[in-house]
Every structure is written in structure tokens, then in C-alpha cells.
C-alpha positions in Angstrom: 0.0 0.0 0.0 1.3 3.4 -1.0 0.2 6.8 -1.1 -1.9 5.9 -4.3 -4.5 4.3 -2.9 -7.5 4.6 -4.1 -10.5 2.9 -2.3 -13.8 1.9 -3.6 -17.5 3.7 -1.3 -20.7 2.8 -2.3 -22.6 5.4 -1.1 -25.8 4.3 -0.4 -29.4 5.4 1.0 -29.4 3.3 3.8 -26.0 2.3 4.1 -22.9 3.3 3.2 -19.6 0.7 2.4 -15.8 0.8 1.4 -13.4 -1.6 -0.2 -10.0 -1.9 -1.1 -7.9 -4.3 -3.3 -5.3 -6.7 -1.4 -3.2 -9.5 -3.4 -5.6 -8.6 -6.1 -8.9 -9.2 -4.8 -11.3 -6.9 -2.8 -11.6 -6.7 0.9 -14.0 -5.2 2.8 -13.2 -2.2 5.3 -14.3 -2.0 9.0 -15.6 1.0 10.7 -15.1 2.5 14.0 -17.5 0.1 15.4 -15.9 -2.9 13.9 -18.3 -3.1 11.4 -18.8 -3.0 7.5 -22.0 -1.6 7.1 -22.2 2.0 8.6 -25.6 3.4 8.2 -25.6 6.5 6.1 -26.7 9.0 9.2 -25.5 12.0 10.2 -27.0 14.2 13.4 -25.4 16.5 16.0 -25.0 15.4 19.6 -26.5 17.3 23.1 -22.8 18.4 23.0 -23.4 20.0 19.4 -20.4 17.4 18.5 -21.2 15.5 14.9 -21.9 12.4 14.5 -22.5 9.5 11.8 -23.4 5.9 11.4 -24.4 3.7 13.7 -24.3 6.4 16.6 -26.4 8.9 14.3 -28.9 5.9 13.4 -29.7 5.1 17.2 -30.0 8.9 18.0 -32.6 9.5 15.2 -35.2 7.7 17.6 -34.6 10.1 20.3 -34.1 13.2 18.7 -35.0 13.0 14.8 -34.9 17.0 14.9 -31.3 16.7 15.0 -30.4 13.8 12.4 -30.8 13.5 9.0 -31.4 10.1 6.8 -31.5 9.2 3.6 -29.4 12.5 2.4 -29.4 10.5 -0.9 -32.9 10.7 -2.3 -32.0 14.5 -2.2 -29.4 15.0 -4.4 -29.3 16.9 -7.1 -33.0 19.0 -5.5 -32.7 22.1 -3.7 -34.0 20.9 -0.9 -32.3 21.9 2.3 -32.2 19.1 5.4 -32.4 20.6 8.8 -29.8 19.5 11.5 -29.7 20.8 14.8 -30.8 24.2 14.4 -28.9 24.6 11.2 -30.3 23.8 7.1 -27.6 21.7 5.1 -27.8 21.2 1.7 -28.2 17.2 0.9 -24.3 17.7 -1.1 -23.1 19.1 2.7 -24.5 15.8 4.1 -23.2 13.5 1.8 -19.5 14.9 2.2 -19.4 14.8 6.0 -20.5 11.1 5.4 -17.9 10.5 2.8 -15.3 12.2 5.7 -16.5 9.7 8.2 -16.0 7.2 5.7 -12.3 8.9 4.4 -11.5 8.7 8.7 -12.4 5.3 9.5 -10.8 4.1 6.0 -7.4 5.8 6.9 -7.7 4.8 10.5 -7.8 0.8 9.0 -5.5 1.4 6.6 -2.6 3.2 8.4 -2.4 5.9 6.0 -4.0 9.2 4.8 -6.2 8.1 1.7 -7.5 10.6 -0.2 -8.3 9.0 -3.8 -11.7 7.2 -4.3 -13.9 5.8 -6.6 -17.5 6.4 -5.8 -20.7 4.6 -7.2 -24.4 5.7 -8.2 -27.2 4.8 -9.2 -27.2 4.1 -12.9 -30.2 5.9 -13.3 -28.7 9.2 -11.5 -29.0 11.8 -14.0 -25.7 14.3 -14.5 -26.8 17.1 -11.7 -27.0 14.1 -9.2 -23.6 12.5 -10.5 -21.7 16.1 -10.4 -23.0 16.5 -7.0 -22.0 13.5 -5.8 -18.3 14.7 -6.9 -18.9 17.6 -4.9 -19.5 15.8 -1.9 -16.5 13.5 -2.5 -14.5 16.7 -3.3 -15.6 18.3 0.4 -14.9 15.6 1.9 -11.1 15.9 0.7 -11.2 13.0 -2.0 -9.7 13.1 -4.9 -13.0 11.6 -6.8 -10.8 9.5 -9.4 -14.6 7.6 -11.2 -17.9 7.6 -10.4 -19.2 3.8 -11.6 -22.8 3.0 -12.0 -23.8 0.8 -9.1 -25.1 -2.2 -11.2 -21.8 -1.9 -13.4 -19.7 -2.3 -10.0 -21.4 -5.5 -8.5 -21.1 -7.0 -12.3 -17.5 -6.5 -11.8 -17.5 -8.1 -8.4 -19.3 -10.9 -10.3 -16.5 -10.7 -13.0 -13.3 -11.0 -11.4 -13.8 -14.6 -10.1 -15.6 -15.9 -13.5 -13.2 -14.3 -15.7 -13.9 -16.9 -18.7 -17.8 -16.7 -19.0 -19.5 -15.8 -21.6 -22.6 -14.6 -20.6 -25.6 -12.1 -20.4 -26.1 -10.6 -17.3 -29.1 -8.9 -15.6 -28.2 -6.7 -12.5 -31.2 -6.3 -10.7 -30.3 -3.9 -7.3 -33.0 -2.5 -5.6 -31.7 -0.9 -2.3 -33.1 1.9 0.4 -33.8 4.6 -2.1 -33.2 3.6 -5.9 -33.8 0.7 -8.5 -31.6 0.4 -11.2 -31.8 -2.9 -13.2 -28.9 -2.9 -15.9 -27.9 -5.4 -18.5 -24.5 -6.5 -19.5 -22.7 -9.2 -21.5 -19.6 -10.8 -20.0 -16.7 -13.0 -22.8 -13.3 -13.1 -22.2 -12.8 -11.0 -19.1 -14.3 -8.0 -20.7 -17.5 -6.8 -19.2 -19.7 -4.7 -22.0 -23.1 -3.1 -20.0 -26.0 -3.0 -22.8 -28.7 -1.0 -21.7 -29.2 1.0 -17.8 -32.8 1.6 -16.8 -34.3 2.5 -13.5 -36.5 4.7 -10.8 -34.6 7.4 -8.5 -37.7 7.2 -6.2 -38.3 3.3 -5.8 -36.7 1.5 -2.8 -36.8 0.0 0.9 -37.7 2.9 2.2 -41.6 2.7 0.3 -42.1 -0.4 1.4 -41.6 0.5 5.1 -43.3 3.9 4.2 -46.8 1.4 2.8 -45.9 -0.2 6.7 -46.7 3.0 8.2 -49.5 4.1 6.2 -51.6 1.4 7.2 -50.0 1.0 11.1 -51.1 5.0 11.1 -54.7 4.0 9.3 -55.3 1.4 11.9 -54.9 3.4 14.8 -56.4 6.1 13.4 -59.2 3.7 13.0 -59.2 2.3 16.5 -58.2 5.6 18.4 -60.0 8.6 16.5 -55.9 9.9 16.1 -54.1 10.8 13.7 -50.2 10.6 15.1 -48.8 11.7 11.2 -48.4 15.2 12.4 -46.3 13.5 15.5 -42.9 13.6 14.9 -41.6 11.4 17.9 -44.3 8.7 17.2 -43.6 8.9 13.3 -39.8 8.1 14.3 -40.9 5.0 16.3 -43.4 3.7 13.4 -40.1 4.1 10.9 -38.4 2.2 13.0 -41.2 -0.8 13.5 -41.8 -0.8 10.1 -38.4 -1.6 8.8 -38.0 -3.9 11.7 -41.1 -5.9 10.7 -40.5 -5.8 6.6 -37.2 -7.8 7.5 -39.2 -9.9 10.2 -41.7 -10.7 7.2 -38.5 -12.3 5.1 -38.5 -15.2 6.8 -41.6 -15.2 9.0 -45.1 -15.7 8.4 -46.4 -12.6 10.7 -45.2 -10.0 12.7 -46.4 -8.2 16.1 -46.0 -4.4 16.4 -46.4 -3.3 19.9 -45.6 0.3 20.4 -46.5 1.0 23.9 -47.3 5.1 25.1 -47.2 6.1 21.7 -49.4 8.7 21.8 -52.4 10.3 24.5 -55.8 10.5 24.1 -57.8 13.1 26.9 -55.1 12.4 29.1 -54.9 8.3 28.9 -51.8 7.2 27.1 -52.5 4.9 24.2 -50.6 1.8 22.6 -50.3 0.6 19.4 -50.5 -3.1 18.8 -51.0 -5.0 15.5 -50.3 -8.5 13.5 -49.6 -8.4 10.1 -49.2 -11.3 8.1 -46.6 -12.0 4.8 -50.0 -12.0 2.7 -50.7 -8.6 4.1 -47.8 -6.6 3.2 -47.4 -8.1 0.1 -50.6 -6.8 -1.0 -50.1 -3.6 0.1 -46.7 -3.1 -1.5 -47.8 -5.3 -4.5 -47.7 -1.9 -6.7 -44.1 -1.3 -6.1 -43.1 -4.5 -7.0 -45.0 -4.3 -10.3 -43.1 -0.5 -10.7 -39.8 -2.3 -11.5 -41.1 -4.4 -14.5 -41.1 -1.1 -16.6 -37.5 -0.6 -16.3 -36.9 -4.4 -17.2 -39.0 -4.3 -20.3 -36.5 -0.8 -21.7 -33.2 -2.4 -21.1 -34.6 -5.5 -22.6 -35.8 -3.6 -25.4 -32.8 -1.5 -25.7 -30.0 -4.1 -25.7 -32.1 -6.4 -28.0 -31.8 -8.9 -25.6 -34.2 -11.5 -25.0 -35.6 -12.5 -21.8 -35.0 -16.4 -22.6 -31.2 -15.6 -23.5 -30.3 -14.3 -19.9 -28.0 -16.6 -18.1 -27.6 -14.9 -14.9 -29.9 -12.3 -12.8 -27.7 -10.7 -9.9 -29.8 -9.5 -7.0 -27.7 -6.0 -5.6 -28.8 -4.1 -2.6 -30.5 -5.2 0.8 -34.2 -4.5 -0.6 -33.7 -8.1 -2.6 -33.8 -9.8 0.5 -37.8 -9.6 0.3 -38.6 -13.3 -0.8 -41.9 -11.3 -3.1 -38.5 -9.7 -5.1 -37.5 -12.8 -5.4 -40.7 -14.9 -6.7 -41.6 -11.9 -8.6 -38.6 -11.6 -10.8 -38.4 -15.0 -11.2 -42.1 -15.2 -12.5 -41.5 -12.1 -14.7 -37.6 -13.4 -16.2 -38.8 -16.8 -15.9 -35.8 -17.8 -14.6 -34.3 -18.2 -10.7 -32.3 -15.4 -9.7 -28.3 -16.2 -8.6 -27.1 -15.3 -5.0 -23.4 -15.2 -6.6 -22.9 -11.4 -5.0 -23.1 -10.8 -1.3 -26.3 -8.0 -2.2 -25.1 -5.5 0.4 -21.3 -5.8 -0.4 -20.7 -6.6 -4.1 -20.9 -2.7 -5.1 -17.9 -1.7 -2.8 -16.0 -4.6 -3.9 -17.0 -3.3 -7.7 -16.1 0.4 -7.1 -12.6 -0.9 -5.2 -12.3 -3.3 -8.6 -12.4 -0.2 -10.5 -10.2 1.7 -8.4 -7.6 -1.0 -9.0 -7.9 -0.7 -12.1 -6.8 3.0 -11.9 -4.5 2.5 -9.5 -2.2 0.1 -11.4 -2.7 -2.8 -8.8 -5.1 -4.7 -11.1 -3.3 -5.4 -14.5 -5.8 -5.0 -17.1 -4.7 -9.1 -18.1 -5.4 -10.3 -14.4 -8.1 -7.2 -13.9 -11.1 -7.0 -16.4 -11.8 -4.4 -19.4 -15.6 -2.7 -18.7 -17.0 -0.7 -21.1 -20.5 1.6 -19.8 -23.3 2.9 -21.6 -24.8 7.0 -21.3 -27.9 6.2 -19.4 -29.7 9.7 -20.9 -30.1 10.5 -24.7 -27.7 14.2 -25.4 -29.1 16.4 -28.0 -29.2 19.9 -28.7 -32.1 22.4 -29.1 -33.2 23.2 -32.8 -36.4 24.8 -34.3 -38.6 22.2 -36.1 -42.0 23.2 -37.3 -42.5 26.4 -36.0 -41.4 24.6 -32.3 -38.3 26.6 -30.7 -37.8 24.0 -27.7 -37.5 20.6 -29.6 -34.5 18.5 -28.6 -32.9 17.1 -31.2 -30.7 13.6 -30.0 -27.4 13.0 -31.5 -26.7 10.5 -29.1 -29.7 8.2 -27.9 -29.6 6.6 -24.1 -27.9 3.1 -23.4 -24.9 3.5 -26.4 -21.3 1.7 -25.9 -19.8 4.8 -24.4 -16.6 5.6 -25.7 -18.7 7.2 -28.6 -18.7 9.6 -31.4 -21.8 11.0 -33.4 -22.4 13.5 -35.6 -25.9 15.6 -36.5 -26.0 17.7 -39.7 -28.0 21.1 -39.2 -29.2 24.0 -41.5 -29.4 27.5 -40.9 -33.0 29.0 -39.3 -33.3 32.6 -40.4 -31.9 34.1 -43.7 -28.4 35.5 -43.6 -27.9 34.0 -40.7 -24.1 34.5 -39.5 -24.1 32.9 -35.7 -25.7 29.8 -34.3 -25.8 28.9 -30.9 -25.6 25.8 -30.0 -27.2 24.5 -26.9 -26.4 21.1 -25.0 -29.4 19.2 -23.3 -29.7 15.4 -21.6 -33.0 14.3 -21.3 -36.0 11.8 -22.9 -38.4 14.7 -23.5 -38.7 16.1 -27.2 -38.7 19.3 -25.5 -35.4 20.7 -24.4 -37.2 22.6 -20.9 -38.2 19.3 -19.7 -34.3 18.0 -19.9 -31.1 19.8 -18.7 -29.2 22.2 -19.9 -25.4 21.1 -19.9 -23.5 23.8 -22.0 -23.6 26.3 -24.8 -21.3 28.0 -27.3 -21.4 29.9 -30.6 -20.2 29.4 -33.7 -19.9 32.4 -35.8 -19.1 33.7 -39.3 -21.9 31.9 -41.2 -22.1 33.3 -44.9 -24.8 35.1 -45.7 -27.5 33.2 -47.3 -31.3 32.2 -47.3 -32.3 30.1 -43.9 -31.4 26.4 -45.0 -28.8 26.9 -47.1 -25.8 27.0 -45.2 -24.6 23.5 -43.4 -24.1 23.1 -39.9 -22.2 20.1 -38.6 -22.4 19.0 -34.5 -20.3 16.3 -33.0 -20.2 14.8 -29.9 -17.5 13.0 -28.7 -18.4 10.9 -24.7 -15.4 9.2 -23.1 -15.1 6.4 -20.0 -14.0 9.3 -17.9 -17.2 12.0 -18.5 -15.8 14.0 -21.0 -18.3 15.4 -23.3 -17.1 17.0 -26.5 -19.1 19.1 -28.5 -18.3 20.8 -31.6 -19.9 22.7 -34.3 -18.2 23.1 -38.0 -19.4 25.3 -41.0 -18.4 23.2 -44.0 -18.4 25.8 -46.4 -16.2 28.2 -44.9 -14.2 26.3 -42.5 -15.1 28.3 -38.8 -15.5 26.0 -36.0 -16.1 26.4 -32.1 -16.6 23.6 -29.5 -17.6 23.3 -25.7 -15.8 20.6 -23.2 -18.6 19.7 -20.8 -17.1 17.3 -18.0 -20.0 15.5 -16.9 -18.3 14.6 -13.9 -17.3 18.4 -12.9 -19.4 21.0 -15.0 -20.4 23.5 -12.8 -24.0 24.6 -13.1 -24.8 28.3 -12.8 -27.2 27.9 -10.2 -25.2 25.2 -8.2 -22.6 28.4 -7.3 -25.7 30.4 -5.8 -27.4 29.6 -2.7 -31.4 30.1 -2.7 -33.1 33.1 -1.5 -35.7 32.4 1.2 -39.2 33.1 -1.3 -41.6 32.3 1.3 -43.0 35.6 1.9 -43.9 35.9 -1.5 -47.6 36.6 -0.7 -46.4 39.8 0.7 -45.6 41.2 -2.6 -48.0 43.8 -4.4 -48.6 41.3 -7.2 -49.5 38.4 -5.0 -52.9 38.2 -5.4 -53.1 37.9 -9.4 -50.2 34.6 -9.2 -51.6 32.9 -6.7 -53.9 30.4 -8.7 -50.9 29.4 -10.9 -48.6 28.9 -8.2 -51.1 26.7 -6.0 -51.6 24.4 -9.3 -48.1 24.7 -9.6 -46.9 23.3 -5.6 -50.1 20.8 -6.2 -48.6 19.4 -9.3 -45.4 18.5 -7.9 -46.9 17.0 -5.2 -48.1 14.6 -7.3 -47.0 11.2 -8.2 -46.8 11.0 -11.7 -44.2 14.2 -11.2 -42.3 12.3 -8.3 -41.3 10.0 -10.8 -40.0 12.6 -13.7 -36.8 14.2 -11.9 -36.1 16.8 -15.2 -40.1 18.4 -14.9 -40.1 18.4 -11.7 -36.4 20.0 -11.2 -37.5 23.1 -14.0 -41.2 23.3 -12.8 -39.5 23.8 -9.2 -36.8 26.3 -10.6 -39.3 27.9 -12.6 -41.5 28.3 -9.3 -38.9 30.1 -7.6 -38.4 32.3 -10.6 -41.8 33.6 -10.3 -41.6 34.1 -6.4 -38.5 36.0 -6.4 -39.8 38.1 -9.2 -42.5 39.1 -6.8 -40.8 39.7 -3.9 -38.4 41.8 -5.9 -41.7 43.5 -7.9 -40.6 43.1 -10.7 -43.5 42.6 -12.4 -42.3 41.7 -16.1 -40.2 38.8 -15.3 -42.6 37.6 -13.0 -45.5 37.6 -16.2 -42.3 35.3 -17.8 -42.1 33.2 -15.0 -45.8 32.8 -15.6 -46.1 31.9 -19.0 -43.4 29.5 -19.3 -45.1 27.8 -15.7 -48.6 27.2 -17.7 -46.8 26.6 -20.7 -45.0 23.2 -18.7 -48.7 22.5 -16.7 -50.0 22.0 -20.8 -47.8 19.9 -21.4 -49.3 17.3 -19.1 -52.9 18.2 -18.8 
């Protein structure tokens, strides 16, 4: 072991793990507590002290108002997290995890590491990914990868069956995200096909359908409603994810929760059974909300169900046996326990490091190759429509990859073209993200549609995006780098004004229809599940609340108009 060390983390919902290669295979790393799995918890002590883990986990139940949970399902939202009596932002969170993780590493280790590979979901989108760097970065890594999660536990798969040939299905459904990914294994080279997934499905709903009906119950039996109690809310979280592991290998489960809550003085108890048959009826919808992301990396890799040889279960959440029967039903075919589910990502990210590091030959190591998990494009004007995105490269290609898109001119004697940068699945560009822009000038002058333009984009292994424009007939080019691993975003560098007391503003009165449909539409669940509209519709939200609270009237008609313009679109 030397100064170059570069550890794997997965850095998880629930839980958080590191890994480091030794005589060429991974090993685990312990914690503090002597322990591999460290929750991923973070809360301030009675002395105001931090602390994280297991610590942090056991201290939620007695003082949630001070810990914070699950930082994960935050990224990339502007969501603050309050802590003590101070907001974090989820990025802040993640780092001081990462530095617990960076302390207890070095403590094991004997020496300072600073280098790391991290892994994510392969569903994150590139604001979540770049702010995952950002954590790593606070946290005083080096952030050397960032490895989709399902393409890490293949690896750990990989290095011990280096001569299959094979196609692979990673199924990993942990605390907070499903990703199912497909890849094909022959001669030690591991080639992922197709990514798919949901950023909002995990552990943590089925414990959260656990509390809804505990709370319905006893709302039933008591005449209370404790959802608006945050201590006995606390103690139901923690029931329910005690019983949903109960329920994997018994046939019923008893929830006593004594002096949970009091009723005209007389302090009340909650007490219920509930049976395998129960909860899987009432989680039955989320189980069926993971055959959609199955059917688009089958369909995208061209890949027959029939011609899978191997289904890797990844992350705790597959310990459910219902995960289990119901992916065997849907793939007809048994799933493998080949991967420990709660360690194979760590040992993948710490493969990968390996890799980097030099300590893994690529003939003893293995070669990956990793697909863009979102279709790039840029914005052009087609039939009268401004905003349409037009993809020059579609989601789930071999990444390294170069494409190219030919392009007219819009307007006659046109001379400049700007070209913009989006990644996204919606035809129009405000519903995906920006990445980048740049200009390419000294068109000739002619009629719109005569003059050529030719975009490139160029995606490496490493997050480099390359895109450049060319003018054929006169030679003038211009090109943007966009490193999808560290391009900063404009309004990452500037933190949020406080817009609640919009309704104080002069204008109030004549936005306030819009911006209740507005906060009512992203409280709803077909929303949840679309991360682009419901990042812009938010942004756009605060647009038009600033502008009132500043008065200023004409950007807040804008703010408006573009805000009905994205409610049409799903109407």
C-alpha cells in the first residue's frame, strides 16, 4: 500500500460501504464500530459534536430534529435538510459522510487516503452525479470515477468468473433507488448494454406502505391521527423496517408500540399483527413498478428474456422473498445469489479503483466498457417549435462514442448559431437539462437552409463530453468541453433566497392560482417520478416568487407563462 490508494465507497441510501484491493482481490473495510456496514446517518449530539453511522442511526429515535437520513434521495433538489438548528444542503450531508468514511478508512488502513472511486445509481442523471463529486471533493477525495452501481457489483461478479460468456441482468434494488442494468460478459471484458431504472423506488416505500396502514389502523381504532407526531412517526419508521425484514423469513409479525401517543389524558398503545399475505398486498404496486424498467433495457439491448444466463440480485431490498418470486415469474428464470447483495458494489467500485490505481493489471483485472444512461441532444427549431431537442446521441450507447448531426441555418443570412447542450428523454429541451452552450460564428450570408451546420459529440469512459460545431463551407468552427463529472452549473454556485413571503408582494394576489396548481402538481405522483419536470417546474417556481418579492412585475408575467406553458404539457 502506498500513497496511491484509491479505495472503492458505495454510497448508499441506507447504508454506506468501502473496499480496497489486497493481493488482487477486494476486501471489505471496517468502521469505527468494527463493522462494514455503517448506516448513512449524520446528526449533532447534546454536546453539538457530529456524529454519523451507527451512533447517528440510534440517536434518530430520540431526537430526529437533530439527524438526518436518507441525504441520498436528495441529491441533485434544492432541498435543504435541517440538522440541529442549522439547514444543510443534501451535497453538505453526503461529504461529512464521505469524511466519516475517508477517517475510519485511513484509521484501517494506516495511512492518509485521499483518492476514491464512488458509485451511483445508474439511473442518476448528470446534476446528481456532479454532485456526488462535490460531496466526495468536500470531503477531501480526490473523486478518481464515479461507476454506476449495477456496473460495479457486475464487476465483483466478473473478477472470479473471468472466462464466462454470458448475459447478465443486474437487478439492485436498495433503500432509495432501482436500477436494473444489462451487461454481457466474454473473455474477461465486461460490455453493459442497456441501464434503466427509478430514482424514487426502494426499501424505504415499502416500510413507508408499513406506516401508512400501522397509522390507518390506529387512526381507526383511536380517532388519532399521530402523522403530524414527529416522535411517534420516528418509532413507526423504525417498527416498520424492523417488521418488513421480520416478514423475510416469517409468516407474521407483532408491532407493539407502547405510550405512543395520548388521548384526553390516557396514554395509548399501538398493537398490530400483520401477516406476509398482508404486506405483500399492500406493497404489491411497487413491486409491479420495476417491470417497466426491465422491459426498456430488454428492449434496448435487443436482448431476449429467454437468453439471460444470470440475474444478480444488488442491494438489501432483494432480501424480500416477493422480489424474489416476482422476478423469477416475470424473467422466468431463478435469480443467482453469486454477490453478497449488500457488499458486491464496494468490492465493484474498489475493482475499478484497482484498475486505476495500477494494482489490477488489465490481463489479471477486467476491461468494462459503460453505456450514457440519458439520450444528449441539442435544441433546434422544427416546425414552427423553438424548444424541440434534437438527439445525437440516444440513451444506453457503448460509451466511448462519437456522433455526428447535420444542421441548417433558421433565419436568412444567418451568421451565428448557438448551439445549446441538453440530456433528457423529453422532445422538448425545458423538460431536460441544460449542460453547456457555445457559438459558432461567421456563417455566410445566405437564405435560412442553405448554409450546413455540422455538431459532434465526442463521450469518453472518464465523462468527457465533447461538442463541436463546423461550418463546411467556410471552415469556422467552435466547441464546448462539458465534464459530466465536474461542470459547474450556474445555479449550483448560488445559494437560494428564502421566497416564502412571496404573498407579501403587491402582485400576489393575481399569481396565486398558478402557483397553487403549480406546488399541487409536484406533489403529485406522476411528477415524483419525472426528476427533469419536476427540477425546472421547481426552478421555474422560484423564478416567479422571487420576481415578486423583488416587484418586478415583467419577469414575473415570464415566470408565468413559461409555468402554464410546462402544466400543458401534461394536462
Amino acid at each position: 500500500m502506498g500513497a496511491n490508494t484509491i479505495i472503492g465507497i458505495d454510497l448508499g441510501t441506507s447504508t454506506t460501504e468501502a473496499a480496497v484491493i489486497r493481493d488482487g482481490k477486494p476486501v471489505m473495510i471496517v468502521n469505527f464500530d468494527g463493522q462494514i456496514i455503517t448506516p448513512s446517518a449524520a446528526g449533532v449530539d447534546k454536546n453539538g459534536q457530529f456524529v454519523f453511522g451507527e451512533k447517528a442511526k440510534a440517536q434518530y429515535l430520540l431526537a430526529p430534529e437533530d439527524t438526518v437520513i436518507e441525504a441520498k434521495r436528495k441529491i441533485g433538489t434544492k432541498e435543504k435538510l435541517r440538522m440541529g438548528n442549522k439547514e444543510y444542503t443534501p451535497v453538505e450531508i453526503s461529504s461529512m459522510l464521505l469524511k466519516h468514511v475517508r477517517d475510519y478508512v485511513s484509521e484501517y488502513l494506516g495511512e492518509e487516503i485521499s483518492r476514491a472511486v464512488i458509485s451511483v445509481p445508474a439511473y442518476f442523471d448528470d446534476l446528481q452525479r456532479q454532485e456526488t463529486v462535490q460531496a466526495g471533493k468536500q470531503a477531501g477525495f480526490d473523486v478518481e470515477r464515479i461507476i454506476n452501481e449495477p456496473t460495479a457489483a457486475a464487476l465483483s461478479y466478473g473478477i472470479g468468473h473471468m472466462e464466462e460468456e454470458s448475459h447478465i441482468l443486474v437487478y439492485d434494488l436498495g433503500g432509495g433507488t432501482f436500477d436494473v442494468t444489462l451487461l454481457e460478459m466474454f473473455g474477461g471484458v465486461v460490455e453493459v448494454k442497456a441501464s434503466s431504472g427509478d430514482n424514487q423506488l426502494g426499501g424505504k416505500d415499502f416500510d413507508e406502505c408499513l406506516i401508512q396502514w400501522l397509522l390507518f389502523q390506529f387512526r381507526k381504532k383511536n380517532g388519532k391521527d399521530l402523522s403530524s407526531d414527529p416522535a411517534a412517526m420516528v418509532k413507526l419508521k423504525e417498527q416498520a423496517e424492523w417488521c418488513k425484514k421480520e416478514l423475510s423469513t416469517q409468516d407474521s409479525c407483532q408491532i407493539v408500540i407502547p405510550f405512543i401517543a395520548e388521548k384526553d389524558g390516557k396514554p395509548l398503545a399501538l398493537e398490530e399483527t400483520i401477516t406476509v399475505d398482508q404486506f405483500e398486498e399492500m406493497t404489491r404496486e411497487l413491486v409491479e413498478r420495476t417491470h417497466a424498467p426491465i422491459d426498456v433495457v430488454l428492449a434496448d439491448s435487443g436482448v431476449l428474456a429467454s437468453e439471460i444466463d444470470r440475474i444478480l440480485l444488488v442491494g438489501g431490498s432483494t432480501r424480500m422473498p416477493m422480489i424474489q418470486r416476482d422476478i423469477q415469474d416475470y424473467l422466468q428464470k431463478e435469480p443467482s445469489k453469486a454477490v453478497n447483495p449488500d457488499y458486491a458494489v464496494a468490492e465493484g467500485a474498489a475493482i475499478q479503483a484497482g484498475i486505476i490505481e495500477g494494482v489490477l493489471s488489465r490481463e489479471e483485472g477486467i476491461i468494462m466498457t459503460d453505456v450514457n444512461p440519458y439520450t444528449l441532444g441539442i435544441r433546434v427549431l422544427c416546425e414552427d417549435d423553438s424548444n424541440y431537442m434534437s438527439i445525437v446521441i440516444p440513451r444506453n450507447v457503448t460509451i466511448p462514442v462519437v456522433r455526428k448531426g447535420t444542421y441548417y441555418t433558421s433565419a436568412d443570412y444567418q451568421t451565428v448559431a448557438k448551439i445549446e447542450v441538453y440530456q433528457g428523454e423529453h422532445d422538448d429541451v425545458r423538460m431536460n437539462h441544460f449542460l453547456g452552450e457555445f457559438t459558432v460564428s461567421g456563417i455566410p450570408m445566405r437564405l435560412a437552409g442553405e448554409e450546413r451546420i455540422e455538431v459532434e459529440f465526442s463521450y469518453n469512459l472518464n465523462g468527457m463530453l465533447d461538442v463541436s460545431a463546423r461550418i463546411p463551407s467556410s471552415g469556422e468552427q467552435a466547441s464546448v468541453e462539458i465534464n459530466m463529472m465536474e461542470y459547474e452549473y450556474e445555479f449550483g454556485e448560488q445559494p437560494d433566497m428564502d421566497v416564502s413571503k412571496w404573498k407579501e408582494s403587491t402582485f400576489a394576489k393575481q399569481f396565486r392560482t398558478v402557483i397553487r396548481r403549480v406546488e399541487r402538481k409536484l406533489k403529485s405522483e406522476e411528477v415524483q417520478g419525472m426528476p427533469f419536470y419536476k427540477e425546472d417546474l421547481e426552478e421555474r417556481l422560484y423564478d416567479l416568487k422571487l420576481a415578486l418579492i423583488e416587484e418586478d412585475l415583467e419577469s414575473a408575467e415570464i415566470a408565468e407563462e413559461d409555468l402554464l406553458e410546462m402544466l400543458a404539457e401534461f394536462e
